[in-house]
C-alpha positions in Angstrom: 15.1 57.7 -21.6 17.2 58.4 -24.9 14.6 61.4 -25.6 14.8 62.5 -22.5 18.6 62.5 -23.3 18.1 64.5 -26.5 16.2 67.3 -25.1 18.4 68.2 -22.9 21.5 67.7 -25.1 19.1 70.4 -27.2 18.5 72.4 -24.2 22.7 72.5 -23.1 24.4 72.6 -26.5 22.4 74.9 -28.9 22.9 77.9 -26.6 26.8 77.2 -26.2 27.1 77.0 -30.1 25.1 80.4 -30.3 27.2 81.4 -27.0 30.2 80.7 -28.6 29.5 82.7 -31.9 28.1 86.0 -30.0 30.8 85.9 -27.7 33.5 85.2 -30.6 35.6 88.5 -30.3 37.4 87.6 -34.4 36.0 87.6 -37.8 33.8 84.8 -38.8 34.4 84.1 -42.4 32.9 81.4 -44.5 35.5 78.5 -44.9 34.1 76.2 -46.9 31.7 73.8 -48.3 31.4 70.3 -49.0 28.5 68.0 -50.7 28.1 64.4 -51.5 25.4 62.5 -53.0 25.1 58.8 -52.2 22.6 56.2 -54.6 22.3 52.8 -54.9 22.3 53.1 -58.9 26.0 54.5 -58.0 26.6 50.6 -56.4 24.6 47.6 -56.8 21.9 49.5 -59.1 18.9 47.7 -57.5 16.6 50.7 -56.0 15.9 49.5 -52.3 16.3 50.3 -48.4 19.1 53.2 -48.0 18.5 54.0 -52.1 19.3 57.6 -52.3 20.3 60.7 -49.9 22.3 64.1 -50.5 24.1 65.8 -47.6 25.8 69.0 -47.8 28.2 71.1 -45.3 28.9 75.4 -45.0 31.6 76.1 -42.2 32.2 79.4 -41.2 34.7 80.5 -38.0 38.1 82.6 -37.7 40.6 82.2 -40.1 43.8 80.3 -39.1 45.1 76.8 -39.9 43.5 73.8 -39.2 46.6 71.9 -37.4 46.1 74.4 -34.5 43.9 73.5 -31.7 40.3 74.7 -32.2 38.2 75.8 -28.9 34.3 74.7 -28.9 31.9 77.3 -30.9 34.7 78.6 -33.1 34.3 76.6 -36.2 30.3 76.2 -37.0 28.7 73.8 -39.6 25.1 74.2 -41.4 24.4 70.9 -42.0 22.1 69.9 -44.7 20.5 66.6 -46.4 17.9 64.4 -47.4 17.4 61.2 -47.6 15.3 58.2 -49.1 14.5 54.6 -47.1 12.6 52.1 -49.8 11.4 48.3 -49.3 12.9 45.8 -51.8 10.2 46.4 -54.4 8.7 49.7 -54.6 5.3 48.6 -56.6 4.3 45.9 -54.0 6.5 45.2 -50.8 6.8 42.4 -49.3 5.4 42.0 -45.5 8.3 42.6 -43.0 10.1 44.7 -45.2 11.0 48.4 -44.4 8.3 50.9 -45.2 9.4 53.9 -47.6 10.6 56.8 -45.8 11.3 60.3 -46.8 14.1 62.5 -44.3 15.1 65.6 -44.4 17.0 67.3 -41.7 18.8 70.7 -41.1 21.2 71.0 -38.2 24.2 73.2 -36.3 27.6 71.3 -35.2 30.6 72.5 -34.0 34.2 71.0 -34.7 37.2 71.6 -32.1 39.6 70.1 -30.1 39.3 68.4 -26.9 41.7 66.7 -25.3 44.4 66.4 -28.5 41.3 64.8 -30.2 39.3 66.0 -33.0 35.8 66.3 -31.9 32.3 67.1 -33.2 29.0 67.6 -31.6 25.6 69.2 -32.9 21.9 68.8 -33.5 20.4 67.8 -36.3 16.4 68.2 -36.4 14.7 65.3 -39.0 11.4 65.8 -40.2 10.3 62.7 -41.6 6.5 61.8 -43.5 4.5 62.5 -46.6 5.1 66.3 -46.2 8.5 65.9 -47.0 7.8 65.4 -50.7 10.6 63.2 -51.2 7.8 60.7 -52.5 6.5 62.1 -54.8 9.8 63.5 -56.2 11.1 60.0 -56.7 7.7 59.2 -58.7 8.2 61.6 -60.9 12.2 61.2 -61.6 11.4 57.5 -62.1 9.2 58.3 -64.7 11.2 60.1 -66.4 14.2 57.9 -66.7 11.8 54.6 -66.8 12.5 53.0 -63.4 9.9 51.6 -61.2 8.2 54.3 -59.9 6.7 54.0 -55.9 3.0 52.9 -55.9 0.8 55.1 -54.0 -0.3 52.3 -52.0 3.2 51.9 -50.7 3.7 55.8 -50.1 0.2 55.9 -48.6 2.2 53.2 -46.0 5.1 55.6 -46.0 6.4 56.0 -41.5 4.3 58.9 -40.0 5.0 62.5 -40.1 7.4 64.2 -37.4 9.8 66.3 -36.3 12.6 64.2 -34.4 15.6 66.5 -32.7 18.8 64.0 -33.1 22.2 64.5 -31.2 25.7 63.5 -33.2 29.3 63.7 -31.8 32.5 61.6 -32.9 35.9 62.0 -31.3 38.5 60.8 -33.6 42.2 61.3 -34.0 44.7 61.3 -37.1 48.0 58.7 -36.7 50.3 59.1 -38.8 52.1 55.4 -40.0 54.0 57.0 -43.0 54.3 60.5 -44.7 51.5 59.5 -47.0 49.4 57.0 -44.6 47.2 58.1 -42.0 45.0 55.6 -39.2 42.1 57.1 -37.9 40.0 55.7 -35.2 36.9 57.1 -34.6 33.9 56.5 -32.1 30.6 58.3 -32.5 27.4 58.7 -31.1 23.7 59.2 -31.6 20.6 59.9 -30.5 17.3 60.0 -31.2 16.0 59.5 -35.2 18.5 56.6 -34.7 20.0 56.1 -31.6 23.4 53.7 -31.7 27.0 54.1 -30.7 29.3 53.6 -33.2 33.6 52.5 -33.6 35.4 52.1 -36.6 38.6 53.3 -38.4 39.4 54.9 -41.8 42.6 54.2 -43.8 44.3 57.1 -46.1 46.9 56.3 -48.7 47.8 59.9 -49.9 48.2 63.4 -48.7 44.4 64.9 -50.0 42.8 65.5 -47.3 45.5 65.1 -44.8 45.0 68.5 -42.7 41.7 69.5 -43.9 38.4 69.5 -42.0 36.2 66.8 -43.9 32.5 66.3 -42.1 31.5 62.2 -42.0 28.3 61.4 -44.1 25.6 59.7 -42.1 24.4 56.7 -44.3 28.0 55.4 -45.5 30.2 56.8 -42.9 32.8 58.4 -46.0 34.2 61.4 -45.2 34.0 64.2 -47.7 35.9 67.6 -48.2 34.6 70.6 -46.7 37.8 73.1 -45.5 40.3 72.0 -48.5 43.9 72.5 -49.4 43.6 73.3 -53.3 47.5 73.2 -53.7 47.6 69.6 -53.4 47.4 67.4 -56.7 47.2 63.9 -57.8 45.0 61.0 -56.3 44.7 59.7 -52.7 42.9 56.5 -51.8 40.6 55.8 -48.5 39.4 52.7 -46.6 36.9 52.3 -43.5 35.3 49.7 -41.5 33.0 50.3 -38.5 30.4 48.6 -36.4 27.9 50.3 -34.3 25.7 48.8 -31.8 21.6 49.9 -32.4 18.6 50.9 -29.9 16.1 52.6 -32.0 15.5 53.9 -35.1 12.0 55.6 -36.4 12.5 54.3 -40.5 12.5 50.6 -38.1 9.2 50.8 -36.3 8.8 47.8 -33.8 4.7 48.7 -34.0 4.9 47.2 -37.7 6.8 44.4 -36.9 10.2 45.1 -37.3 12.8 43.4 -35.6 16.2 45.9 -35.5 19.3 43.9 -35.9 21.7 44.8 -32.9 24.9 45.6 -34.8 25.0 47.0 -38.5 28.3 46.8 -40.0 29.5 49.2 -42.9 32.8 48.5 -45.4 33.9 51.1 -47.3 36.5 52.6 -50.2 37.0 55.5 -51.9 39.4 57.3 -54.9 40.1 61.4 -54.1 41.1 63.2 -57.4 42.0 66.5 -57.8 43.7 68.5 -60.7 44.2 72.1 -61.6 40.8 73.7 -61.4 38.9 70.2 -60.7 38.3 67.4 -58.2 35.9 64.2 -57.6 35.4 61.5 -55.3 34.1 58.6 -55.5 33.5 56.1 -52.8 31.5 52.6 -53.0 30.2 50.7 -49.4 28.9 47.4 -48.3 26.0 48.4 -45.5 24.8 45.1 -43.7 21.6 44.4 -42.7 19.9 46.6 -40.6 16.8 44.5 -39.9 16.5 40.8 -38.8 14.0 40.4 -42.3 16.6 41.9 -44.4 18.0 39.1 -46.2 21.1 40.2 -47.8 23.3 43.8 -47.1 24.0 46.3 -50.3 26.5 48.2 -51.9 25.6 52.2 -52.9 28.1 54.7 -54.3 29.1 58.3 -53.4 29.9 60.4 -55.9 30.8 64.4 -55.7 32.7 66.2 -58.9 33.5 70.0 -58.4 34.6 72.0 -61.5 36.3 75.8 -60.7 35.7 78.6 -63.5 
């Protein structure tokens, strides 16, 4: 059924977004672009199950401020990562832990308004197996530094080859409890690599950010800069918490004998700096279990640190 779903979402929304942009009588300009890189060496250091990924964002559409409403199609977002699953130990997994998993994924979203709500909808198309070469890049960074590199016995084990079309949205909107404190709930869909519906809220204690179009990372759920405001200085500081309720999920296959856990919970924090010709982030988040023979969640950081000449 939920495939069924994602082909025709493929089918309806890629030629509105390529509709929208042909029929688009202004100037499309480049608007920004935004990148973070998320590790589990940047959190609890151990090297296992969401261990590394990089995700990166290029928005073009009209120029004009971002606190007026947007119409669907006229803000579009390349959307670009990559992404490593690993079991506990890499030189000899345990049975019933999560195979290793190479992702990468390319994809076209949109961001608008609709119905005084910020919205976001696209595609994302995840090809997943040992063609990816994700594998053997982590084999031979590992041996460079000195950490445990994967076996070839547990690549060789690695989730089969494929090409998986996957449909996000999120509607969210910005409250604002103070000048320089901001509620956002947010609820957000998906369908097909993982398939889940997701609610949860993010908490901002500064004005960074505040008016800017930031894209949501996949594996943490922090939210990272893409359309910035450079004129704002100083240091802003971000909570979240959300919950989202699981169906299916390809790095989880039930034919191996994985057992999804219904609900995977996600607490996070972060610290936005930025200075006169500089700014980082960093963020740090608790991911629960994901599968019923996961026996404890994890903690992986986010780090991005942007330097202008």
């Amino acid at each position: 059924m939920f495939r069924h779903a994602v082909r025709l979402t493929l089918a309806l929304v890629l030629p509105c977004l390529l509709a929208a942009k042909a029929a688009d009588a202004g100037p499309r300009e480049k608007l920004g672009y935004g990148r973070l890189v998320t590790n589990d060496y940047f959190g609890d250091g151990s090297d296992r199950w969401r261990t590394g990924s990089i995700t990166s964002s290029r928005i073009w559409g009209s120029s004009g401020g971002l606190d007026q409403p947007r119409a669907f199609g006229d803000m579009i977002e390349l959307r670009l990562s990559s992404e490593i699953f690993a079991p506990d130990n890499l030189a000899r997994p345990s049975a019933g832990d999560r195979p290793y998993a190479g992702a990468l994924s390319a994809g076209l979203h949109t961001h608008f308004t609709w119905q005084g709500l910020d919205a976001a909808m696209g595609v994302d198309l995840v090809v997943t197996g040992e063609g990816t070469g994700l594998g053997r890049l982590q084999r031979s960074v590992h041996k460079v530094v000195g950490a445990t590199r994967p076996s070839l016995s547990t690549l060789d084990n690695q989730i089969d080859g494929g090409l998986h079309p996957t449909f996000v949205g999120e509607l969210a909107r910005d409250l604002a409890l103070s000048p320089n404190m901001h509620l956002r709930p947010f609820l957000e869909g998906r369908a097909g690599a993982e398939t889940m519906v997701r609610a949860g809220i993010d908490l901002t204690f500064g004005s960074i950010g505040i008016g800017e179009l930031q894209v949501r990372e996949a594996v943490t759920g922090q939210r990272y800069r893409v359309v910035r405001n450079d004129d704002v200085r100083g240091f802003t500081f971000v909570l979240g918490a959300d919950i989202a309720h699981v169906d299916d999920s390809i790095f989880l296959p039930s034919d191996r004998g994985i057992e999804l856990t219904s609900s995977r919970d996600r607490l996070r924090a972060g610290l936005h700096w930025q200075g006169e010709g500089a700014e980082a982030f960093y963020g740090l988040t608790y991911l629960g279990e994901e599968f019923e023979a996961q026996n404890e969640g994890q903690l992986v950081g986010s780090l991005r640190i942007k330097f202008s000449f």
